[in-house]
C-alpha positions in Angstrom: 65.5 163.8 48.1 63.1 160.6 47.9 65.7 158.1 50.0 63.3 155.6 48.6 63.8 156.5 45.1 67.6 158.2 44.1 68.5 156.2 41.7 68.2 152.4 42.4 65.4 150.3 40.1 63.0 148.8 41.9 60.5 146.3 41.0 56.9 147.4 42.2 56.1 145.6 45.7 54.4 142.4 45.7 51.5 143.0 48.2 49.5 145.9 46.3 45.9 145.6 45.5 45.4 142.6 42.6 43.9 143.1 39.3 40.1 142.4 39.3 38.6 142.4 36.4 35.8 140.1 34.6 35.6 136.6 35.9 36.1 133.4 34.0 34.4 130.1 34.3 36.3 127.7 36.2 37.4 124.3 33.4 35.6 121.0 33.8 38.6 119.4 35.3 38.7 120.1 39.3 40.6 119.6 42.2 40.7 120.4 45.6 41.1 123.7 46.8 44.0 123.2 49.2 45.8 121.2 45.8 45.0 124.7 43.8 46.5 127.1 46.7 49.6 125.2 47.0 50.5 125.7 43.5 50.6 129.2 43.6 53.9 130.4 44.2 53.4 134.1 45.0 50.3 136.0 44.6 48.3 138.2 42.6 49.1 141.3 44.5 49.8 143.7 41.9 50.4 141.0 39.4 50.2 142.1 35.2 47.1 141.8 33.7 46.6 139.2 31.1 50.1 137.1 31.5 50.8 133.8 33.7 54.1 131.8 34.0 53.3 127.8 34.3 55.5 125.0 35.3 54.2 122.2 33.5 54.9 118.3 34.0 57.9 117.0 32.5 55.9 114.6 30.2 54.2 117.3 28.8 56.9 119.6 27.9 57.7 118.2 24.2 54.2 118.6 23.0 53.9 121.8 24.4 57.3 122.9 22.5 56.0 121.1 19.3 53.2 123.4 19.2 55.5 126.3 18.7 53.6 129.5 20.6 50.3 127.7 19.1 47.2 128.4 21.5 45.9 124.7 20.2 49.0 123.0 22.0 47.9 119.2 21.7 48.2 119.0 25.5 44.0 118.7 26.5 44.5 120.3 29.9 46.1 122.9 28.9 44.3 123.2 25.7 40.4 123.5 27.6 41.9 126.2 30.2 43.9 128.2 27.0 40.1 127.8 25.4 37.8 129.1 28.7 40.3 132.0 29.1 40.6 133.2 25.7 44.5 132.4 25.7 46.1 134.0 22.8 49.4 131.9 23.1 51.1 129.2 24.8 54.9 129.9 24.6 57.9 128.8 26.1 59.4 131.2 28.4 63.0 130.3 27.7 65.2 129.9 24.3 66.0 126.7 24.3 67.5 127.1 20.8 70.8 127.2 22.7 72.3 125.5 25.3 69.5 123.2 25.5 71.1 120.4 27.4 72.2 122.5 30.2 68.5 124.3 30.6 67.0 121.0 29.9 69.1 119.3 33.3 67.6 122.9 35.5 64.5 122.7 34.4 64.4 125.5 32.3 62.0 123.7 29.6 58.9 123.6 31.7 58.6 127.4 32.1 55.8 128.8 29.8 54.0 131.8 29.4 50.1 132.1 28.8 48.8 134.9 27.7 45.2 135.9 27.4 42.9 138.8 27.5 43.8 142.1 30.1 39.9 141.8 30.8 40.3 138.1 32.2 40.5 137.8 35.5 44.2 136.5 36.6 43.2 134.9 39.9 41.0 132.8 38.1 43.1 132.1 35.1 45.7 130.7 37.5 43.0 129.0 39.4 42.0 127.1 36.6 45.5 126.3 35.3 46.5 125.0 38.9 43.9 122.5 38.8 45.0 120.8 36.2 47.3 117.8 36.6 49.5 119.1 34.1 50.3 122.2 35.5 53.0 122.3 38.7 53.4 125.9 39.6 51.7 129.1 38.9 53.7 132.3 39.0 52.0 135.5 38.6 54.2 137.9 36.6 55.2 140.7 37.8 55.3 144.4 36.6 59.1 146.1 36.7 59.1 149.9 36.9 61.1 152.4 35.7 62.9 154.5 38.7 61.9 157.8 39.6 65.3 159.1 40.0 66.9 162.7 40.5 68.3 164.2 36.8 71.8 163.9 36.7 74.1 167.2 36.3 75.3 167.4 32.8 79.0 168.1 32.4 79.4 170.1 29.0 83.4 169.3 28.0 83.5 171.6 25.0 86.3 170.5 23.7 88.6 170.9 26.8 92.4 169.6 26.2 93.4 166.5 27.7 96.0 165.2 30.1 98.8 164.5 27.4 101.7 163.0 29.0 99.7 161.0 31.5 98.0 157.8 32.0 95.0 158.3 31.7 95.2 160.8 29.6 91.5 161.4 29.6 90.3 164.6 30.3 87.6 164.8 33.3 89.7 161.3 35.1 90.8 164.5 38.1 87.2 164.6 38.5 86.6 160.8 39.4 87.4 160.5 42.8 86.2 156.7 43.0 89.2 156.1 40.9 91.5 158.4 42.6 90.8 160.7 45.7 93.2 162.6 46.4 90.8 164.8 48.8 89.2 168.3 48.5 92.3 170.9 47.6 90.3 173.3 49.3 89.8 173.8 52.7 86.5 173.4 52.9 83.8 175.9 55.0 80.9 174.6 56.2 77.9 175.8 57.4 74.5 174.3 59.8 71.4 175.2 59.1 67.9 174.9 60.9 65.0 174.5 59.1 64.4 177.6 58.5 68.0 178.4 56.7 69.2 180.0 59.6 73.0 179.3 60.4 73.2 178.0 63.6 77.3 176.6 63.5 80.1 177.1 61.1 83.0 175.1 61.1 86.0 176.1 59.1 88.3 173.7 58.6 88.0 170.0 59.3 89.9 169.8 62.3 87.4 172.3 63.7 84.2 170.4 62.3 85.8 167.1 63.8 86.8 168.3 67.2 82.6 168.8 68.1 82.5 165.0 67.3 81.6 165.1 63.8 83.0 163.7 60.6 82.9 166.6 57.8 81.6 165.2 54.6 84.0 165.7 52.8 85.9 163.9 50.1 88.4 162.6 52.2 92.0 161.9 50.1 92.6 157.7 50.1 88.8 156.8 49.8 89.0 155.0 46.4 88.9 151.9 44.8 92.9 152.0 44.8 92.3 150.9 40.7 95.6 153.3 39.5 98.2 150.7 40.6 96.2 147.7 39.2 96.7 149.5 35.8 100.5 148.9 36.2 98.9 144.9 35.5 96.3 145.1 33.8 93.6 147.1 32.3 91.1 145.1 30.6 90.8 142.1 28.2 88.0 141.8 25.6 87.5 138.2 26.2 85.4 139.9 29.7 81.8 140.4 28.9 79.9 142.8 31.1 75.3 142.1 31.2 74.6 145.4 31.6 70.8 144.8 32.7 69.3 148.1 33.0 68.0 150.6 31.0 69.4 151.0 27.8 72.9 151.7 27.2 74.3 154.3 24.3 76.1 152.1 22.0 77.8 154.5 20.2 78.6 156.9 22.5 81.9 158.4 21.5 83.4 156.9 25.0 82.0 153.4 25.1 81.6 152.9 21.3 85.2 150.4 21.1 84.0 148.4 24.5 80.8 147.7 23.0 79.9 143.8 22.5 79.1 143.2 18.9 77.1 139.7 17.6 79.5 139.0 14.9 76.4 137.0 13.6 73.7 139.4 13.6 73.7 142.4 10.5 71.9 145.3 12.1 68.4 146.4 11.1 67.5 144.0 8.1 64.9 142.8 10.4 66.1 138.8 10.0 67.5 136.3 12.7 70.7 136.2 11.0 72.6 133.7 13.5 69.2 132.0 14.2 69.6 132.7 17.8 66.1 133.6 18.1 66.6 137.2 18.3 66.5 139.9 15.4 68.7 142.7 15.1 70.7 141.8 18.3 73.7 143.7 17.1 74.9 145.2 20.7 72.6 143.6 23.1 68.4 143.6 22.8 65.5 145.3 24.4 63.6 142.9 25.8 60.8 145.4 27.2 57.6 143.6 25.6 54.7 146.2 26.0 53.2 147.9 23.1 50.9 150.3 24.9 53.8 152.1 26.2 54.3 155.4 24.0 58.5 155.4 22.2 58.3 151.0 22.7 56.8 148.6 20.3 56.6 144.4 20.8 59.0 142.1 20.1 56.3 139.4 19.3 55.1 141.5 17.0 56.0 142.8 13.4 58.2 145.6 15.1 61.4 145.2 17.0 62.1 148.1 19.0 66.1 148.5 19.4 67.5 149.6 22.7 67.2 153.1 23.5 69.7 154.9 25.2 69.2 156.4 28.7 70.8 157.8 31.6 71.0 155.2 34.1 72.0 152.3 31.7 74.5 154.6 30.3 76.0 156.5 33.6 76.4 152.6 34.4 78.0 151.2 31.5 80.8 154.1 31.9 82.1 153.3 35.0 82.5 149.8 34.0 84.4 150.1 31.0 84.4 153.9 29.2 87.2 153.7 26.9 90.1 154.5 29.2 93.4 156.6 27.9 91.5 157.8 24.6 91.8 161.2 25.4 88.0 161.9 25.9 85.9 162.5 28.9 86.3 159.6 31.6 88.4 156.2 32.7 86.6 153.4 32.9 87.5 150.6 35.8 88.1 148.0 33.1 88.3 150.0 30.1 91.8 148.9 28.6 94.6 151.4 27.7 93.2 152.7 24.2 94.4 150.5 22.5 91.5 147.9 21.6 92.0 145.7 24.6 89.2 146.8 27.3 86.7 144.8 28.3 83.2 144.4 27.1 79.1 146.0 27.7 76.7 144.5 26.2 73.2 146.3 27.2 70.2 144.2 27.5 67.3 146.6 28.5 64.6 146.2 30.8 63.4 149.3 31.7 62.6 152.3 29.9 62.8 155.6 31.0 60.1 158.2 32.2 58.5 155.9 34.4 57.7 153.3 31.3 57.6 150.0 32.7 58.0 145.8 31.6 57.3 142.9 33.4 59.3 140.4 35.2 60.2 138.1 31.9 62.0 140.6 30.3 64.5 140.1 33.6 64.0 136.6 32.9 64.4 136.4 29.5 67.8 139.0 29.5 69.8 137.2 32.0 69.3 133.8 30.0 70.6 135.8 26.8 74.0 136.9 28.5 74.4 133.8 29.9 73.8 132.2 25.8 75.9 134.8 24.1 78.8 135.2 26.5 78.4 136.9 29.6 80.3 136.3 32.5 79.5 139.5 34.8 75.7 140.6 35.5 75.6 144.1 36.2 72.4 144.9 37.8 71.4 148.3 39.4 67.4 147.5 40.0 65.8 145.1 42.6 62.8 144.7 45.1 61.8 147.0 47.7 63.5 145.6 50.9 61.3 143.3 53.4 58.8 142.6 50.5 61.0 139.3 50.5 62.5 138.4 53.9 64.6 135.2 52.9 66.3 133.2 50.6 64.0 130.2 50.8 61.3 132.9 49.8 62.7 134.4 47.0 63.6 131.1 45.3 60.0 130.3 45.6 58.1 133.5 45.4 60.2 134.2 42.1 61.0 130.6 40.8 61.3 131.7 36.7 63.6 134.3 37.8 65.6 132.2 40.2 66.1 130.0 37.4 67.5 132.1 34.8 70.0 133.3 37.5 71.1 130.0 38.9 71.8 129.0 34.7 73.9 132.1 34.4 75.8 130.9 36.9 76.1 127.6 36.3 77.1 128.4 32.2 80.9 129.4 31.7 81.8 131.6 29.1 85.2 132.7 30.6 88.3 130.6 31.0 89.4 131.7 34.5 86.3 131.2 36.1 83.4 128.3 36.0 80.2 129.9 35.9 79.0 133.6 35.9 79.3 136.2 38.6 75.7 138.5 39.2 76.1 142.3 40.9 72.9 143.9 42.0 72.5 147.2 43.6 71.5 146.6 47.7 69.1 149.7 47.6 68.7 153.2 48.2 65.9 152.9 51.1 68.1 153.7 54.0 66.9 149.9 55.1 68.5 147.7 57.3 68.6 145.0 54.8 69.3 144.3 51.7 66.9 144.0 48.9 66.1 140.8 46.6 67.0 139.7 44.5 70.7 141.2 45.6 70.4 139.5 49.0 70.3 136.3 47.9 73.4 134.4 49.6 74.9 133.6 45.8 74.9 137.2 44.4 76.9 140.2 45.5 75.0 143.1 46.9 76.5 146.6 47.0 76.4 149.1 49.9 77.0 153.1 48.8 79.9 155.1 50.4 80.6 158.8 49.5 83.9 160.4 49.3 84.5 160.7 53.0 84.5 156.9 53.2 81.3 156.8 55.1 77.9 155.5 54.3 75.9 157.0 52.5 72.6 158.5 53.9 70.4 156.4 51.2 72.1 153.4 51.3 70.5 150.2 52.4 73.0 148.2 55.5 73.1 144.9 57.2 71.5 141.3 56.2 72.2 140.5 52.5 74.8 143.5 52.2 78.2 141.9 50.8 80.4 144.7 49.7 80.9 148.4 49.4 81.6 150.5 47.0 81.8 154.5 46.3 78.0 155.4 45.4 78.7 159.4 45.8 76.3 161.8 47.8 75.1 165.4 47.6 76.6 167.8 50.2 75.1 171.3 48.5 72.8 171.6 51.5 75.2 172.3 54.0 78.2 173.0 52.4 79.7 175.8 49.6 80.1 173.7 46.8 78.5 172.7 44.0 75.8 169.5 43.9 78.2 167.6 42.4 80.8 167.3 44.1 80.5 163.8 46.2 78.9 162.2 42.8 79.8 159.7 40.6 80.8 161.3 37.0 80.5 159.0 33.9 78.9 158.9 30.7 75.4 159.8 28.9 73.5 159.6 26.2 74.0 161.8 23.2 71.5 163.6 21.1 72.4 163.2 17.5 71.0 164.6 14.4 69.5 162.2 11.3 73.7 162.4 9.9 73.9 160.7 13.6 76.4 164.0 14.4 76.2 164.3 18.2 74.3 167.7 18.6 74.3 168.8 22.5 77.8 168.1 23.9 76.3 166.8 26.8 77.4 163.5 27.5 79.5 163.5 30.8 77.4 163.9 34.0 77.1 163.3 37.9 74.5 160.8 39.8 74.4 159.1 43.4 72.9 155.3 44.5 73.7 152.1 45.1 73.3 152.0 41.2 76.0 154.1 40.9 78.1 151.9 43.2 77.2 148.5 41.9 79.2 148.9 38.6 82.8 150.0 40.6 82.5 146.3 42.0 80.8 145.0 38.4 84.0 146.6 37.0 86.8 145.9 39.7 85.9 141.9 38.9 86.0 142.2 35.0 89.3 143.7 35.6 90.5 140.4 38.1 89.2 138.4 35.7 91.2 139.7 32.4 94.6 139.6 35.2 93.6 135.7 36.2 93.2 134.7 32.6 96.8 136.9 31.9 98.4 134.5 34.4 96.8 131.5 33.4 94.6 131.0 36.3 91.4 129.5 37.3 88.5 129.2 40.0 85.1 128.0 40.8 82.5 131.1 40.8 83.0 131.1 44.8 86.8 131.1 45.0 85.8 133.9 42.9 83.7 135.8 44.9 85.9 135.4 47.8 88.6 137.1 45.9 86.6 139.9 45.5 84.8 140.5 49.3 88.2 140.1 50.7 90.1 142.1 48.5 88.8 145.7 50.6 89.8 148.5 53.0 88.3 149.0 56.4 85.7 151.6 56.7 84.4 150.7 60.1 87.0 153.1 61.5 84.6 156.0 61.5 81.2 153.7 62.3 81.7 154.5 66.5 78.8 155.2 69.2 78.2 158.5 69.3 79.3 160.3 66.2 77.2 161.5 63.0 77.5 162.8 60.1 74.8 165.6 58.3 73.0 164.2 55.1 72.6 165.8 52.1 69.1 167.0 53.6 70.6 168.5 57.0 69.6 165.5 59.0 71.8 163.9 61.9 73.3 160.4 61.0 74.0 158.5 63.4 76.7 156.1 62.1 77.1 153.4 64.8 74.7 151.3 63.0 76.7 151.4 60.1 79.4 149.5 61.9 79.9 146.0 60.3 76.8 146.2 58.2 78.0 147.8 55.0 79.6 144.1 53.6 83.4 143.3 54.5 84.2 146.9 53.5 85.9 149.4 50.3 86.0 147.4 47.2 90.2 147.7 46.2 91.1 146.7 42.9 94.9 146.3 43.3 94.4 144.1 46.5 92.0 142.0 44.4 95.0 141.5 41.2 97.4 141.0 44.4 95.4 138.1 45.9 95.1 137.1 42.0 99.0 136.7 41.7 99.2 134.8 45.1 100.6 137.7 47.0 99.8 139.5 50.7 98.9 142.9 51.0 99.9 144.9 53.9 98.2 148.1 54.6 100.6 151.1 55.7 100.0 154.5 57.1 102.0 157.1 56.0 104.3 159.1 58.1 104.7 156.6 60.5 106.3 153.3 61.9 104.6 150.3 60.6 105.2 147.0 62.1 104.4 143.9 60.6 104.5 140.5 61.7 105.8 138.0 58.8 104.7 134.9 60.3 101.1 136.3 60.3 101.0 136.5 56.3 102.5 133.0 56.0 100.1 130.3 56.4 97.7 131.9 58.8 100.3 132.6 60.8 100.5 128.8 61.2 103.9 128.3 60.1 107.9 127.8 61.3 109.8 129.4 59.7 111.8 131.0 62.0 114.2 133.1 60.4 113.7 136.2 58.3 116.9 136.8 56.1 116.7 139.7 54.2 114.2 142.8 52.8 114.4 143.6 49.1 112.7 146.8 48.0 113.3 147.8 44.3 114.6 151.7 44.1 111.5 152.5 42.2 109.4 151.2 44.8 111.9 152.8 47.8 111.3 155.9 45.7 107.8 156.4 44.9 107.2 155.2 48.6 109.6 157.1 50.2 110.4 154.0 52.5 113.0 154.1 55.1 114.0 153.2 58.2 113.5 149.4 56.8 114.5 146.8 59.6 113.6 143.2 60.7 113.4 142.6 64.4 112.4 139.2 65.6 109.3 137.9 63.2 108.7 142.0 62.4 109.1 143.7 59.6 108.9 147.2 60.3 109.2 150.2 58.1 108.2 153.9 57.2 106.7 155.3 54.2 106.8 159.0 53.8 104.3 158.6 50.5 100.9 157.1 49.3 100.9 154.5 46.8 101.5 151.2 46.3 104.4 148.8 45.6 105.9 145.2 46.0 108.6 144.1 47.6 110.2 141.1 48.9 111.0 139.4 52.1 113.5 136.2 52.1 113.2 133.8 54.8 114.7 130.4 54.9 113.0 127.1 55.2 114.4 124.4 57.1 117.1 125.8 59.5 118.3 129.4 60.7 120.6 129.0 57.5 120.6 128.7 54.2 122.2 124.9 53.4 124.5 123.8 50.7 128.4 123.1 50.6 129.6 122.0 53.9 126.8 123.0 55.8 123.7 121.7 56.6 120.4 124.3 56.2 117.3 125.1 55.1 115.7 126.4 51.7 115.9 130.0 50.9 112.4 130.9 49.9 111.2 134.7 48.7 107.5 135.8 49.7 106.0 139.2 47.9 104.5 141.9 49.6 102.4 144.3 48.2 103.0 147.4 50.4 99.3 149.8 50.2 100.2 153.0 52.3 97.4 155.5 52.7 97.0 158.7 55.1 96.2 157.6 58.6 92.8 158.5 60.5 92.3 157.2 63.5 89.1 158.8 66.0 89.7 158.6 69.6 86.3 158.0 71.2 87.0 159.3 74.4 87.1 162.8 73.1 85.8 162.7 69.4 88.9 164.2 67.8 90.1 162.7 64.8 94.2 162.2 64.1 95.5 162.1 60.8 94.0 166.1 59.1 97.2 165.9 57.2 95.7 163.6 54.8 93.2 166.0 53.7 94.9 167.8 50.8 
């Protein structure tokens, strides 16, 4: 496996060799060199041939938008360069047919393209662009290549039954372990090999793997999202839009088809603007690739409009998000409502093509302005620079100003009522790096990390600066262990082959794939399902109160991350995981803590099968608080039930309890406000006040690092 390339998009670097190719004269109009240089805001290292992005002077923009894509713009500066270089148009890079006020105020209106000849030189096109007066910036665009990514394993349902009786009641959800892990019901065998397939160690149960100081990669029961008791709340509105930015997604895939964003306005394939947005035929998204010499694509500036096509990644993507959940087909999706109509949202916007086919850096300009115009409020984006290309934030902003741009509007543009502004989800990368890549490291975004089902990192996954959150990304264990590929990987939908009727002809639309772009999407959908549960309740926050929900809503996974132990990757190699430790973001996305911190409640983590203690004044205020007298526990009999707690007591400011199960519930502690008791009548007291608490019990591991053995094998089932 190419840790450099699972599955993870990545834009090509920016310090390859440049395009040379004839040169131009330089214009009439001059300036010093120095004044040139410092306009430039990256460089031509591996820059597209025959395309430049110009900031131009504010005075200048109206006549340049006046002259409509024209090459004779009315602007003389511009107009003798356009002329020396052969220009073929002078565009404006953004739509401003919407929303114009907004991307007037950031500046959106002085971003144009220029596009000329291939056989122009670029460096001194944007040479002679800088040195006129007119022209601010130069930003050389750059290319976006597809990924070179493993093929997922297909899952073939053939018309398996479903889970009737249960929610969800869709058939392959047992095989979805990000949702719900429930561990391996198998004790599982496992075998080291050298490098020349020799076995060298067997281990045969985990206890035994774990007791040489190793954690067995194995899907370890409790290592999920924790999404199943969020459902009890909510599971999706439609008012939640979901960018997919990626490659295409299948639109009418039997599984996504009813979560699919339609343009009410737009009547598919009659080739006209029909809600004079400024895009044609943008019925469930738009494929913004613009490169006609790439064989399946056409051009969008053009007579043709190419629709999206669907492909794996965008698809596999898409599913986890919001596959329509309880229909009785294939998967769950995070956010993918109960069957009935109410999921959220995908709408695909495509920017990369598939076998290696590749676009440039507007058409990730130009796709996150048109979420942000028709209704986004989630970016989901599994693609993004190799790490250390760009090594801060001040860099990126500069080094990838149009781009910066269109971001910063998505998030300034609300198009949901519970929060103000958009929230954007990139993929940290899949190069094993201790860093994040841009543009997911940028402080404003949230960057995934990858864990597989044992909880721990994943061996491709990038780690430290930039890294926000984790999330399950799924790994390979066939190497070393007797089971098939799949198991450790993320299952979720793709594409269909259909006939001319549009009959689905190969079955095959389930399958299993591995990266941070598999992991991106769990946190993409665990924050369209907060948001449909904040606007249920009526609530509301900035795009930062937001985001804090959401990195502080998450398990521990540092638990494991201790000098000295490893794990094997999927390629036999040692791990060490010690680095790991309090690099992967603020740890496991959880769904239900994030709908908990939603409704204003604590959560209090348990372990099962044994005493818990937990200090009340802690979860009050900061522990800042006093109140000094806890009255009374209230646990519902379904909770006491489904829990199995007992043994309930309150001593001092502790509330301590057992749990015999998993699972999750609320209930309630009573404490009294203003006295040690309650006033009223003839007595003189305090207010009696009732604080929920949302009880998450999971089996307990705890590693002593003294001896490397591991506690807690009952939880593997």
């Amino acid at each position: 496996m190419n840790k450099g390339k699972i599955l993870l998009i990545c834009l090509a670097g920016l310090f390859a060799a440049a395009c040379a190719k004839d040169n131009v004269d330089q214009p009439t109009e001059s300036a010093p060199e120095a004044s040139i240089a410092k306009k430039f805001v990256n460089t031509s290292s591996d820059a597209v041939a025959g395309s430049l992005l110009v900031y131009v002077d504010k005075a200048a923009v109206a006549q340049l938008e006046s002259a409509n894509g024209s090459v004779y713009t009315g602007v003389s500066a511009i107009d003798n360069v356009a002329q020396q270089i052969g220009a073929t148009s002078v565009k404006q890079l953004f739509n401003m047919k919407m929303n114009a006020d907004l991307k007037r105020e950031l500046g959106m209106d002085r971003w144009f393209t220029i596009q000329f000849p291939e056989s122009v030189n670029v460096d001194d096109a944007a040479k002679a662009l800088a040195a006129t007066d007119v022209v601010k910036r130069v930003e050389f665009t750059k290319p976006i290549v597809a990924p070179d990514v493993d093929e997922p394993v297909v899952v073939e349902l053939n018309g398996a039954v479903t889970r009737s009786g249960e929610f969800p009641n869709d058939e392959k959800f047992n095989m979805q372990w990000p949702l719900l892990n429930v561990g391996n019901p198998n004790e599982p065998t496992g075998v080291i090999e050298d490098e020349d397939g020799n076995v060298v160690e067997t281990y045969y149960s985990p206890a035994d793997y774990e007791a040489e100081g190793f954690i067995h990669p194995y899907i370890r029961a409790g290592y999920d999202i924790n999404v199943v008791p969020a459902w009890n709340h909510t599971k999706g509105n439609r008012s939640v839009i979901v960018a997919v930015i990626d490659q295409g997604v299948d639109y009418m895939h039997p599984d996504l088809h009813a979560n699919m964003w339609v343009n009410e306005g737009e009547i598919a394939n009659d080739g006209i603007d029909n809600d004079g947005n400024g895009y044609v035929d943008d019925v469930y998204g738009y494929n913004f690739i613009d490169n006609p010499d790439v064989e399946g694509w056409g051009t969008h500036d053009g007579e043709e409009v190419i629709p999206v096509k669907p492909q794996a990644h965008g698809t596999h993507v898409a599913g986890t998000i919001a596959a329509v959940t309880n229909n009785g087909k294939g998967i769950a999706g995070i956010a993918g409502g109960s069957g009935e109509g109410d999921g959220v949202r995908i709408m695909t916007l495509q920017i990369l093509g598939g076998d290696n086919t590749s676009s440039d850096l507007n058409a990730a300009v130009r796709a996150m302005e048109y979420a942000a115009d028709m209704g986004a409020v989630i970016s989901q984006n599994s693609w993004g620079n190799d790490p250390g290309v760009i090594t801060s934030d001040s860099n990126y902003k500069v080094a990838q100003s149009a781009r910066y741009v269109a971001f910063n509007y998505f998030m300034k543009k609300q198009n949901h009522p519970a929060v103000n502004g958009g929230i954007i989800v990139f993929a940290a990368g899949n190069d094993s790096a201790p860093m994040a890549g841009y543009p997911g490291a940028y402080n404003e975004y949230i960057a995934v990390t990858a864990l597989g089902p044992d909880g721990l990192p994943a061996s491709y996954t990038n780690y430290g600066p930039g890294c926000n959150i984790a999330a399950p990304g799924g790994e390979y264990f066939s190497n070393q262990f007797n089971h098939a590929k799949e198991t450790g990987c993320i299952l979720s939908t793709l594409p269909c082959e259909r006939d001319a009727s549009g009959n689905i002809t190969n079955g095959e639309v389930y399958g299993y794939m591995q990266g941070t772009s598999m992991a991106t999407p769990h946190v993409s959908g665990v924050a369209a399902l907060a948001l449909s549960y904040a606007e249920d309740l009526g609530k509301s926050y900035t795009t930062d109160q937001f985001k804090e929900i959401i990195l502080t809503s998450v398990q521990d996974i540092n638990a494991f991350l201790l000098d000295g132990y490893i794990k094997y990757d999927s390629n036999g190699y040692e791990m060490q995981l010690a680095p790991y430790r309090n690099k992967m973001g603020t740890g496991l996305i959880d769904a239900y803590r994030a709908l908990a911190a939603i409704r204003g409640m604590v959560c209090v983590p348990a372990v099962a099968g044994e005493e818990n203690v937990v200090n009340i004044k802690s979860l009050i205020a900061d522990g800042n608080t006093s109140i000094n007298t806890l009255e009374e526990i209230i646990i519902p009999n379904n909770v006491r039930e489904r829990l199995g707690i007992k043994n309930e007591t309150i001593f001092g400011d502790d509330l301590i309890f057992e749990c015999e199960n998993t699972g999750t519930g609320v209930i309630k502690i009573v404490l009294i406000g203003g006295g040690d008791q309650v006033g009223g009548g003839n007595s003189m007291g305090g207010m009696r006040l009732e604080k929920e608490i949302a009880i998450i019990s999971r089996a307990g591991y705890t590693m002593d690092p003294n001896d490397g053995t591991i506690d807690g094998t009952n939880g593997w089932l």
